[in-house]
C-alpha positions as CSV (number, residue, x, y, z in Angstrom):
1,X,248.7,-106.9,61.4
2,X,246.4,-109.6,59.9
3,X,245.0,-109.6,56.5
4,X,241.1,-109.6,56.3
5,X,240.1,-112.0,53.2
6,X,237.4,-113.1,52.3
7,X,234.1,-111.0,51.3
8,X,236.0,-107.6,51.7
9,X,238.9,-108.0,49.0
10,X,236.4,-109.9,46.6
11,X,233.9,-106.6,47.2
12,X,236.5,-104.5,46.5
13,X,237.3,-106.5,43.3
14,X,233.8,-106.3,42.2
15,X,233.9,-102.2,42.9
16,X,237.2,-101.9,40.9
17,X,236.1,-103.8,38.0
18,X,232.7,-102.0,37.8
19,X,234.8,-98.4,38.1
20,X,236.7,-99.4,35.3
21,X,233.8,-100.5,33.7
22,X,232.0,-97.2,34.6
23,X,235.2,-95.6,33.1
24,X,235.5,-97.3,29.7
25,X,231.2,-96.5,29.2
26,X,232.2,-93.1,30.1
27,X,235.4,-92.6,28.0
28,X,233.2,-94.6,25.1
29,X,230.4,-91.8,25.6
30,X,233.3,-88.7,25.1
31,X,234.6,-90.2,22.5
32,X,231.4,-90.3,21.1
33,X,230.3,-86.9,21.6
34,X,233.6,-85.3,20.5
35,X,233.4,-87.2,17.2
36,X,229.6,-85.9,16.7
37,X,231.4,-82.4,17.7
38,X,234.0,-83.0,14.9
39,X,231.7,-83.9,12.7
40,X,229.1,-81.1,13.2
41,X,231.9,-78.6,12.9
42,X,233.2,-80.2,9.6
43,X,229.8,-80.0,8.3
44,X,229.5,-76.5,9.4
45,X,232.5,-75.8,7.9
46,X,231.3,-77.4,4.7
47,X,228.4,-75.3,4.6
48,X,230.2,-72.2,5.1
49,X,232.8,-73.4,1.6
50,X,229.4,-74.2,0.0
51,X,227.8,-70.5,0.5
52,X,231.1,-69.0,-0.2
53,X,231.3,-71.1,-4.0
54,X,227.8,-70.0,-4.2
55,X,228.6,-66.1,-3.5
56,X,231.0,-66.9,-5.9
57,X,229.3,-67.8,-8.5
58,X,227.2,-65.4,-8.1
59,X,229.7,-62.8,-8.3
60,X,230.9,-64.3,-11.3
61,X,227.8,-64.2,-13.0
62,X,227.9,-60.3,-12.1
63,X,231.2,-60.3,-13.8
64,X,230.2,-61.8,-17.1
65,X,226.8,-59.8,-17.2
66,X,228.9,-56.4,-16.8
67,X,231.5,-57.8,-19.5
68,X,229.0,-58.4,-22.0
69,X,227.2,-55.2,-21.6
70,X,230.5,-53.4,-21.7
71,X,231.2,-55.4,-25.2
72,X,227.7,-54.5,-26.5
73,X,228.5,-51.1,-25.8
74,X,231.7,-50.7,-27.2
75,X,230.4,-52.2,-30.2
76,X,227.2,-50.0,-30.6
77,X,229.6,-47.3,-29.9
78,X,231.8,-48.4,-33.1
79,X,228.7,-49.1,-35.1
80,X,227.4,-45.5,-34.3
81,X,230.8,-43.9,-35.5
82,X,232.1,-45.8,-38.2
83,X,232.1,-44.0,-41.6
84,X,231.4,-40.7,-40.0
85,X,234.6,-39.8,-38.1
86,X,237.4,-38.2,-40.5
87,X,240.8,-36.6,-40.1
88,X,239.2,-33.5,-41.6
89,X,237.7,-30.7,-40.0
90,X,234.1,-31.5,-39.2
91,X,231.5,-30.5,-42.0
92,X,228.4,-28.9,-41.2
93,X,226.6,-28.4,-44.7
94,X,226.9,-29.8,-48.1
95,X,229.1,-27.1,-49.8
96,X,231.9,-28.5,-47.0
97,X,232.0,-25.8,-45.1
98,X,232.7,-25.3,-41.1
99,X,230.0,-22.8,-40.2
100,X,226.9,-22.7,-38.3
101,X,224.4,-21.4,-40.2
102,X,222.2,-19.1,-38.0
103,X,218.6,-19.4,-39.2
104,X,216.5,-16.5,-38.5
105,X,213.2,-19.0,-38.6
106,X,214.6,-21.9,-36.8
107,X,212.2,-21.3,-33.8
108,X,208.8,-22.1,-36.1
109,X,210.3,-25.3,-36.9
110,X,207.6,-28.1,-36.6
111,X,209.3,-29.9,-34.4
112,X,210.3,-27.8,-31.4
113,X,206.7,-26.3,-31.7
114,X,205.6,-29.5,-30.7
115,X,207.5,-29.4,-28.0
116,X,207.5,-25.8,-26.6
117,X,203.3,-26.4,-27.2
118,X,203.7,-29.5,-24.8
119,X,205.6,-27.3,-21.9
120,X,202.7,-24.5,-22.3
121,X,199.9,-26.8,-21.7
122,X,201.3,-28.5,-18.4
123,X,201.9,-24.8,-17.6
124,X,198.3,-24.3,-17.9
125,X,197.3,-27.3,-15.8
């Protein structure tokens, strides 16, 4: 069997060399893409980190505003009750005594006229 040379092997030279051309473009492309794709997801990831620190401040800011108002409160609280909190018995009049005192004209008191008069006039409307 005889060899053809000539113009057939150089042709399929030039085919080879222009595959492996085709091939490196291609692989050059891929490797292109994937490190856009790694890159995109990194930055996607990065976004997701950055919302979470946000929601975390955010919740941290919660935190300290709750603190606070718990403080303020348990201070108000002691403000409210210092001095007037004892070991004794309470005291419900000046002589020291623990009795209720049952005043037989407590209802014509000014003050809860004022408001019984203010529930009989949205009656009336």
């Amino acid at each position: 069997m005889q060899m053809v040379g000539g113009n057939g092997e150089n042709q399929f030279r030039r085919y080879a060399r222009k595959n492996v051309g085709n091939l490196n473009g291609y692989n050059a492309v891929q490797n292109e893409m994937l490190i856009r794709i790694g890159m995109e997801e990194a930055g996607i990831q990065l976004q997701a980190k950055k919302f979470d620190l946000m929601a975390v401040a955010a919740d941290l800011d919660e935190i300290e505003e709750v603190n606070e108002n718990c403080i303020l409160m348990a201070n108000l609280q002691q403000a409210l009750t210092s001095g007037t909190q004892t070991d004794k018995a309470p005291i419900y009049d000046s002589d020291k005594s623990d009795k209720v005192h049952n005043f037989e004209d407590c209802y014509d008191n000014e003050i809860f006229n004022m408001f019984t008069q203010e529930e009989q006039y949205t009656e009336l409307l």
